[in-house]
N, C-alpha and C positions, 0 to 999 in steps of 0.2 A: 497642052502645055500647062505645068502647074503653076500656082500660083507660090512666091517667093515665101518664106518663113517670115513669122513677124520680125519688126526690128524693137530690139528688147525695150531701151530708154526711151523710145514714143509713147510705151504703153502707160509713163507716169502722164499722159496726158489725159489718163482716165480718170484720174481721181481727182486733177486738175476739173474734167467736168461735173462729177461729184460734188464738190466741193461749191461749186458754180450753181447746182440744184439746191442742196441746202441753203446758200445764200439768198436765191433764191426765193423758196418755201416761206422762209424767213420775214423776207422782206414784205409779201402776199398776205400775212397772218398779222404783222406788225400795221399795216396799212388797210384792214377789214376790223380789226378790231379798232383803236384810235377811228375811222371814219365812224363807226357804232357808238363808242363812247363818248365821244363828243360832237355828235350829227346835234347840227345848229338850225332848225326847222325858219322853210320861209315864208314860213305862214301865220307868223304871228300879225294877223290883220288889227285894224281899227274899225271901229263901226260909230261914226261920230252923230247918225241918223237913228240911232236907238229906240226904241218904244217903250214905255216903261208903263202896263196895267195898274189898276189899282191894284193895290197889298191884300191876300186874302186870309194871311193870318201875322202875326206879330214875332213868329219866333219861330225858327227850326233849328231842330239840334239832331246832329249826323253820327251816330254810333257806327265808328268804323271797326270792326271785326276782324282784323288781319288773319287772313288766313282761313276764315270761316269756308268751309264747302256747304256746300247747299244741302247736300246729301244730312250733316250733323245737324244741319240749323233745323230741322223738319222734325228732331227730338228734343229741341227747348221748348217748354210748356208755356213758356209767361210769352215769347216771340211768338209763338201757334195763336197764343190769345190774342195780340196787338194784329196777327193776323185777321183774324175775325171781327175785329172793330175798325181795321180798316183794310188797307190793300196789302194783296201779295206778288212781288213781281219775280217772273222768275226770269232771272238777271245772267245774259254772258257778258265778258270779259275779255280785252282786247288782248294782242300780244304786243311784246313779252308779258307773260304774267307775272311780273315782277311787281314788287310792293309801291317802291316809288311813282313807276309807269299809272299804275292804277290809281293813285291817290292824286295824280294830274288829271288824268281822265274823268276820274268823277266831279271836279274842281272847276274844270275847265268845259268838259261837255265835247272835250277835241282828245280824236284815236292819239296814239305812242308817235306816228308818223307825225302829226299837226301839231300836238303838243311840246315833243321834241327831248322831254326824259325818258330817255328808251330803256336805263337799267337804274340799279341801286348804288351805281357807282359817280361819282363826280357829280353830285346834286349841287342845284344852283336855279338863282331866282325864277321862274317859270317866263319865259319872253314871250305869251299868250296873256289873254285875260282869264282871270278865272273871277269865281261868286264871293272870293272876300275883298277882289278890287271892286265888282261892282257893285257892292253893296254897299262900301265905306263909301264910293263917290255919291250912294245914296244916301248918307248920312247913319248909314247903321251902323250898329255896335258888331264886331268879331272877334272870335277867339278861336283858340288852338291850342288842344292838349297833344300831346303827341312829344318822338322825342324827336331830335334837335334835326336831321335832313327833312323829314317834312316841313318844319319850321323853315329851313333853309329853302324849299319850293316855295312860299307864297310870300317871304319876305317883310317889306313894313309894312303889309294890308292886313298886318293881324293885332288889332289894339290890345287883344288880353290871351297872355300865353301862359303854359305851363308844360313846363319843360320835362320830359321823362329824360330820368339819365337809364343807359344800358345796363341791366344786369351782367355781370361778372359771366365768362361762359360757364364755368361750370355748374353756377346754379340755374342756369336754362335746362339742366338737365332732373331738378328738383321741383316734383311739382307740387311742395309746400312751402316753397319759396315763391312759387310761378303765380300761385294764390295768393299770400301776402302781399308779392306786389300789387295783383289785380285791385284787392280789396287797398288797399292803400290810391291807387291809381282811382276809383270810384269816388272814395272818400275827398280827396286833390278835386275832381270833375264837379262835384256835388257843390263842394265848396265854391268854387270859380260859378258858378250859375246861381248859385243863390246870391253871390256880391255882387257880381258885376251884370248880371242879367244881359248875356250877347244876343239880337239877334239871329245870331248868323255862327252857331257851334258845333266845331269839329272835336270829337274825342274818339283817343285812336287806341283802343284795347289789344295789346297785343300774343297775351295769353296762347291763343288758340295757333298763331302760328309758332311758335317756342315750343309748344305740344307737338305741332306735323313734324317739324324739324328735329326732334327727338325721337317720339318714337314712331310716328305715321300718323295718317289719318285711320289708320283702320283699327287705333290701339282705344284702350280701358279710359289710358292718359289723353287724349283725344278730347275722348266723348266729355270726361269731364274738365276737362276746360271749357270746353262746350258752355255747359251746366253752370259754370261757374259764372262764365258773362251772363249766362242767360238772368242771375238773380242779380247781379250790377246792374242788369238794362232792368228790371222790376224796382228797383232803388231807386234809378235816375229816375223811371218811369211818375214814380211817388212825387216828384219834386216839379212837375212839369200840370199845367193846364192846358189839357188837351183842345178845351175850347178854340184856344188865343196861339198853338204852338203845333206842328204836326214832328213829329218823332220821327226821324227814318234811320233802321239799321240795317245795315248791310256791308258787304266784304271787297277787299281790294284783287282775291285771288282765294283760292280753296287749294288743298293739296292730292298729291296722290297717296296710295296708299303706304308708300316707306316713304313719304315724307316731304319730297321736292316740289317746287312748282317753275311757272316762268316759262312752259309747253303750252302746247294745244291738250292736252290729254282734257279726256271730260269732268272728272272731278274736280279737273284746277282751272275750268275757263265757267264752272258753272256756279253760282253765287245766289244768294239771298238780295233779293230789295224789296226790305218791309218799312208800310211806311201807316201814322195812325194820326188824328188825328183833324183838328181846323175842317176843311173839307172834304176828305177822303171818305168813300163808299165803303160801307162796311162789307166786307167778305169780295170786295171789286179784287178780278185777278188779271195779271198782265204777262205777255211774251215780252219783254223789254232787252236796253241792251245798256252798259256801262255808261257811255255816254248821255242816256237818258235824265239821269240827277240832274244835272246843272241845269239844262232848261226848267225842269219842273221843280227846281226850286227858287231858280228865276221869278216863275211863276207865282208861286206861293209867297214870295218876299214882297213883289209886285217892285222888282230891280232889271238891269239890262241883261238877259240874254250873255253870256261871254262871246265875244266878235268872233271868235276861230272855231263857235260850239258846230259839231253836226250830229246833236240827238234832239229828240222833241220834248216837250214838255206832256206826262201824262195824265192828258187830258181824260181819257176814259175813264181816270182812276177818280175823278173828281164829281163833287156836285153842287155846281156854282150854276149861278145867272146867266139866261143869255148874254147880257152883257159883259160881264167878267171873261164869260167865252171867247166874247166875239173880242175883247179887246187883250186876250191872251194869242190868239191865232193872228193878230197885227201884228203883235211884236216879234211872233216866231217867224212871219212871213215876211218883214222887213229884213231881223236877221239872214233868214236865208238869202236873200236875196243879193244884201251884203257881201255875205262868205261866196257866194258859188261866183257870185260877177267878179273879185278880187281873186278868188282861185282860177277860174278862166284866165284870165288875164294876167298873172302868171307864167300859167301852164303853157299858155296861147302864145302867147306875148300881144295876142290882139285883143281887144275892146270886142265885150258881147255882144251878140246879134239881139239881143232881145233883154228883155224887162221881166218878163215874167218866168216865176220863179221854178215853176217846171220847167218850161224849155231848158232855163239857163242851166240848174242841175242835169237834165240830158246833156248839154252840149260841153258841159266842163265834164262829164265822164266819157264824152268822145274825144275832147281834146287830150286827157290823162293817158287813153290809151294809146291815142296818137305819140304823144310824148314817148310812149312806155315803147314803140316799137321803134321809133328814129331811135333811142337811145340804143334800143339794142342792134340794129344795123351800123352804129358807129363803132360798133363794141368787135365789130367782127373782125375788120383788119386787124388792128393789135393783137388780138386774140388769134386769130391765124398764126401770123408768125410766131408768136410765143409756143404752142407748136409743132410747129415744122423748124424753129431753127435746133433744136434738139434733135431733127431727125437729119438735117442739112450737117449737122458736127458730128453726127455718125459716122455717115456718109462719106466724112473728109478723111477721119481717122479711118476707116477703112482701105481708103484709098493710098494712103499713107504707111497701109500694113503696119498699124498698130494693133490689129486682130484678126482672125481668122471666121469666115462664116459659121465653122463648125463649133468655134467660143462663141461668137454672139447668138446661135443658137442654144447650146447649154445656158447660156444665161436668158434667154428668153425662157426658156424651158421651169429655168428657178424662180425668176419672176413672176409667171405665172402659178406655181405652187405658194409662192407670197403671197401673191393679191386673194386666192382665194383661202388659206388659213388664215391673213387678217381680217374676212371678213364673218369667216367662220366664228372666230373668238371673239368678233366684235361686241355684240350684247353680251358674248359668256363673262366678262367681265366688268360688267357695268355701263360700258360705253352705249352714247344713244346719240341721235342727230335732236336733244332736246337743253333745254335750262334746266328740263324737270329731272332729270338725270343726276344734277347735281344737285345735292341735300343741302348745303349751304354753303354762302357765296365766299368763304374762306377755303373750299374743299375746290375750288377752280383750276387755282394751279395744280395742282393733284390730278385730278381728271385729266387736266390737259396733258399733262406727263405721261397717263397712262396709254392715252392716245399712241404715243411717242413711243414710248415703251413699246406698245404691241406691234406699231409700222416697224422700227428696228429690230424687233427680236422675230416677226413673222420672217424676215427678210433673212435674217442669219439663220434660221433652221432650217429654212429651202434652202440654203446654198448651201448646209452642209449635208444636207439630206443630197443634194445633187452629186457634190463631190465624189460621198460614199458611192453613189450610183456607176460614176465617171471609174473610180479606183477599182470596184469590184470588174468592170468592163473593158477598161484599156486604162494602165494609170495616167497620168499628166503632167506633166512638173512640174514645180512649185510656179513659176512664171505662165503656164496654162492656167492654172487656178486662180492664178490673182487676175487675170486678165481673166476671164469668165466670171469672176468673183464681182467685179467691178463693174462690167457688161451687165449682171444680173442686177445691182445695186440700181446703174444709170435706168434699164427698161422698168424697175418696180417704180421707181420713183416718178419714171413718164408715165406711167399707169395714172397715177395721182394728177400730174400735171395736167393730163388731158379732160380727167372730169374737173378740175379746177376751172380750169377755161371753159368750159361748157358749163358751168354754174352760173360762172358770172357776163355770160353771152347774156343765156335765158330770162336770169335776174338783175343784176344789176349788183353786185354786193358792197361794192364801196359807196358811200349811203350820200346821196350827195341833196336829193328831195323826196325820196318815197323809200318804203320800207319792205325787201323780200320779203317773201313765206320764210318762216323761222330758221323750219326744217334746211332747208337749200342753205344760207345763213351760216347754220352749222356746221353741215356738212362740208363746207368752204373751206371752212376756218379748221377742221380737223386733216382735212385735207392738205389743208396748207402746212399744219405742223407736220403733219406722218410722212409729208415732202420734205421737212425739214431735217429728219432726224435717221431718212432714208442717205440721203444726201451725204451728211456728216456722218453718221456710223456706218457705211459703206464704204467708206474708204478700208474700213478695217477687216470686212468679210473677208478678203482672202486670209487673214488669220485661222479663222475658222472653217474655211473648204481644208488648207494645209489639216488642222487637228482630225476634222473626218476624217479626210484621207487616210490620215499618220493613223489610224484606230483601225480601219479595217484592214489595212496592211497587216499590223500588229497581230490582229486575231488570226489571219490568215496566218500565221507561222505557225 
């Protein structure tokens, strides 16, 4: 016995679920990005048991290099020399490699995750400690050159500021402009150090990344912004007693070759830390890591450690007393002991089994992962139904004879020709599961559009590539096609839904105390929009199966 012909007006209840997906997709991307953008870290510890070494020089001043790769920093002459009078670390970078994120991390001595500025957007007081709180509570003098959002991260722990205002965009795209500023920016720096003599000084050159973002790392223009700091850090270098002061320049992130950063890629996680110099070993070389600055300049201030830091102080690079040693390893060893007992406990919610400071970092990285899998076994119910109630509303309308097998076949059939040319075109048009992807942070909405763009239009040329198929072989009616149209629309869109939930089973993406893998992150959040746009412009595909159709019909006469 056959089954009854559909009934025509049930079938608006397809776009009715269409429309239910986009909102959706919507709602999944609005709720991963706001958790990203303003993730409120709980780990902004105190360490009121502090250890503070003696001071082994009088003054550090931090040449930050935005943008520097590691790769260019290896052809400035005057840094290769500062190399060879003292240490060269070769320095990774945490994620996002975003500018902000980095200038915390070096600050503070605590990852994106602990520190809690995860991108360039929405900057705000740092709620960690970093080296210009604890310095001023030591009574030292601090400043900051830099422009106004890093100002905005360390707040009123900065006694002497100088503010860069933003170049105009289109002169980022002139790099005799890009050097006037510099040289102007050197001239401002020089000054502020010869009057007010800080301690504790940050100056943030931003040349080199104005250069990535324009024309790449791999450009003329590149190299020589490069060059051009490199004779600012020989000026600055002139103004400094290396006896009483150790110099360290190094970068917040490097790029890739057309430009972007904010990825894992190797050119933009791999960075310079040169440091010269008070104690430092001439030609000493280090594997280091981001983090590493704050304690070891902790060290060298002879100030507290930042409460929430986890890098060490490096001590290899150094040639001090045993004493200064032994009482530089107190203080990193009380800190620790601080951080992993208050992050256990935490994570735990229970008081640590122990005192000492190995155990305790073994056993707060068993509790993290413990954390990390209850949370993802709580993730799965919700996640189940989210779905199967997509396949339970099939199921219904089916029953309902609002479609035929032989339609939600063809539309399986078109959905499947989607999901695989969207993944085809995916890189052909710039899209990537990275930050680095995008060239600059105004070109976001763009990108994410394209995203949208390609989920929507993969989807409208399989269903009219299908249609054509459908006409040349048995035609349809208009109401077969919009119903198949639709069908096709609903299974691409579940396509997306299904690795969406399985993203954030795995990981976790709504950010609530730890931070995914980037990649997964992104992948989310594109997902969620190519769900969105699948959603809402599917409603309209049977427009376009009718115009296939109506073509090969035509030619056929």
């Amino acid at each position: 016995m056959s089954r009854p012909a559909p009934r025509g007006p049930l079938a608006l209840l397809l776009p009715a679920v269409l429309a239910a997906l986009g909102l959706l997709g919507r709602g999944l991307a609005e709720g991963a990005w706001r958790a990203f953008t303003t993730y409120q870290t709980p780990f902004a510890f105190q360490n009121p048991g502090a250890l503070t070494p003696p001071p082994l020089v009088e003054q550090v001043v931090v040449v930050l290099v935005d943008g520097l790769a590691y790769h260019a920093s290896r052809a400035m002459p005057f840094l290769n020399e500062l190399r060879r009078r003292g240490a060269d670390g070769d320095c990774r970078v945490g994620l996002p490699s975003l500018s902000l994120p980095g200038r915390a991390v070096l600050m503070t001595g605590a990852w994106q995750e602990t520190h809690g500025q995860l991108t360039n957007f929405n900057p705000r007081p740092l709620p960690v400690e970093h080296l210009f709180q604890t310095a001023r509570r030591r009574g030292l003098r601090t400043a900051l050159a830099a422009g106004s959002d890093p100002q905005t991260l360390f707040g009123p722990w900065i006694e002497d500021r100088l503010v860069y205002a933003r170049l105009p965009p289109a002169d980022t795209r002139d790099l005799a402009k890009l050097e006037a500023e510099l040289r102007w920016m050197g001239e401002a720096t020089r000054a502020l150090l010869r009057e007010k003599k800080p301690n504790l000084f940050l100056l943030d050159f931003t040349i080199a990344d104005e250069a990535g973002h324009a024309w790449g790392a791999a450009s003329r223009e590149y190299q020589a912004a490069a060059a051009a700091v490199d004779e600012e850090i020989l000026r600055m270098a002139a103004e400094l007693d290396l006896r009483r002061t150790v110099l360290v320049v190094t970068a917040d992130h490097g790029h890739t070759a057309t430009g972007g950063h904010g990825g894992a890629e190797e050119p933009v996680i791999h960075v310079p830390l040169v440091l010269a110099g008070g104690p430092l070993r001439p030609g000493s070389t280090a594997q280091v890591e981001q983090v590493d600055l704050a304690p070891t300049v902790a060290a060298l201030l002879g100030i507290e450690i930042p409460a929430s830091s986890q890098g060490r102080p490096l001590l290899e690079l150094f040639d001090v007393t045993p004493e200064s040693r032994r009482a530089i390893l107190d203080s990193v060893r009380q800190q620790r002991e601080s951080f992993a007992s208050q992050y256990l406990t935490w994570i735990s919610g229970r008081p640590p089994a122990s005192t000492n400071v190995v155990l305790l970092e073994q056993e707060a990285s068993r509790a993290r992962d413990e954390r990390l899998q209850r949370d993802e076994r709580s993730r799965r119910g919700s996640l189940a139904a989210l779905v199967l109630l997509p396949l339970a509303v099939l199921a219904g309308l089916w029953i309902l004879r609002v479609f035929t097998v032989a339609e939600l076949s063809t539309g399986v059939l078109a959905a499947l020709g989607a999901t695989l040319l969207y993944h085809a075109l995916f890189p052909l048009v710039g899209l990537d599961y990275s930050f680095s992807a995008v060239n600059r942070e105004e070109s976001l909405g763009t990108f994410f559009a394209k995203d949208m763009a390609l989920a929507a239009g993969a989807g409208a040329a399989a269903m009219a590539a299908v249609a054509a198929w459908m006409e040349r072989r048995r035609p349809a009616t208009l109401f077969g096609l919009a119903r198949a149209s639709w069908l096709a629309a609903i299974v691409f869109g579940y396509f997306f839904l299904v690795r969406i939930a399985f993203v954030d089973w795995r990981h976790g993406i709504f950010m609530r105390w730890h931070m995914p893998e980037q990649h997964w992150g992104f992948r989310f959040y594109l997902d969620a929009l190519a769900l969105t746009a699948v959603g809402f412009a599917g409603v309209g595909f049977p427009l376009i199966a009718w115009l296939a159709a109506r073509l090969v019909r035509l030619r056929s006469k």
